[in-house]
N, C-alpha and C positions, 0 to 999 in steps of 0.2 A: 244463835237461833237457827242457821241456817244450817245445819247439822241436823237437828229437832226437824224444820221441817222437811228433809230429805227423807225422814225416816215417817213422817206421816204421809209424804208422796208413796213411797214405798205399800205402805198400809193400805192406802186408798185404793192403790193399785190392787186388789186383793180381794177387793167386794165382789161380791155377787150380785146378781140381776136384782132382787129385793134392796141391794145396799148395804147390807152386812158383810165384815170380813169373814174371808174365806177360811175356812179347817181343810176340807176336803180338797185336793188335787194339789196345795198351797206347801203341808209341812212347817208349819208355824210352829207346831211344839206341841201344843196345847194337846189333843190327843192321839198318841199314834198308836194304838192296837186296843185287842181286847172288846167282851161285849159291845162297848158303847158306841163302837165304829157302824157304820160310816155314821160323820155328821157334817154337814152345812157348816154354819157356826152355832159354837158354844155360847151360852149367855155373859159370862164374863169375859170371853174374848169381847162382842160387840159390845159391851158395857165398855171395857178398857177403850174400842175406838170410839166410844163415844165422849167419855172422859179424857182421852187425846186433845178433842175439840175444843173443849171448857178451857182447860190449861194452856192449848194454844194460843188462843185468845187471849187470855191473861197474858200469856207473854205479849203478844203483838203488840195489848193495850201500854202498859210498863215502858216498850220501845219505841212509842212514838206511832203506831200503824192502826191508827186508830178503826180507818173503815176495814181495814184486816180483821182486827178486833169483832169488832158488829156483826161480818160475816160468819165469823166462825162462831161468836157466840148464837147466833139465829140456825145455823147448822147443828150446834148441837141441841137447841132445842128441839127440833127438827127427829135429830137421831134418836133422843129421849123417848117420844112421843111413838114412835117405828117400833124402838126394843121393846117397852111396854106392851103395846098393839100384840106383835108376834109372840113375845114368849111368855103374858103373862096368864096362866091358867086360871080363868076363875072360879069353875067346882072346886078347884083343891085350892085355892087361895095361896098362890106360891106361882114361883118361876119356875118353867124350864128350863132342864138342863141344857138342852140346845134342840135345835131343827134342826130337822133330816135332811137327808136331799133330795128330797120331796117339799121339804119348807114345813112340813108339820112338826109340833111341837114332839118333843121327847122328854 
């Protein structure tokens, strides 16, 4: 586990002011050229850290860390509740692909 969570230290490290992982300035992967550029973060990139959470937890819980556990599961409700907020479009009934670096949706 403690490999796991170096790599969600890592992650965390990587948010931005809102609290979503970073794309822009970072090089994650996720998207490096072409139209869609610049963006903030991608909706499945903060979906993935938010689902980091969930899982986290689960481990913690498994290994005995139980208030570990609690935290992260209340964190990722937390985060849920954020990504929806942000990127979910309601005229068009669908997610964005990501916010800008401006935070607006795209």
């Amino acid at each position: 586990m403690d490999s796991v969570w170096k790599a969600y230290q890592f992650l965390r490290s990587t948010y931005d002011q809102p609290g979503f992982p970073k794309n822009f300035g970072i090089g994650h992967g996720w998207v490096e050229g072409g139209p869609l550029l610049p963006v903030e973060s991608e909706f499945y990139q903060s979906g993935l850290g938010a689902t980091a959470l969930r899982a986290l937890s689960n481990l913690a819980r498994v290994t005995g860390k139980d208030s570990v556990s609690t935290e992260l599961a209340q964190d990722f409700e937390k985060q849920a509740r954020k990504i929806n907020d942000a990127f979910w479009l309601a005229g068009k009934q669908r997610y964005a692909f990501a916010l800008g670096t401006d935070g607006k949706p795209i």
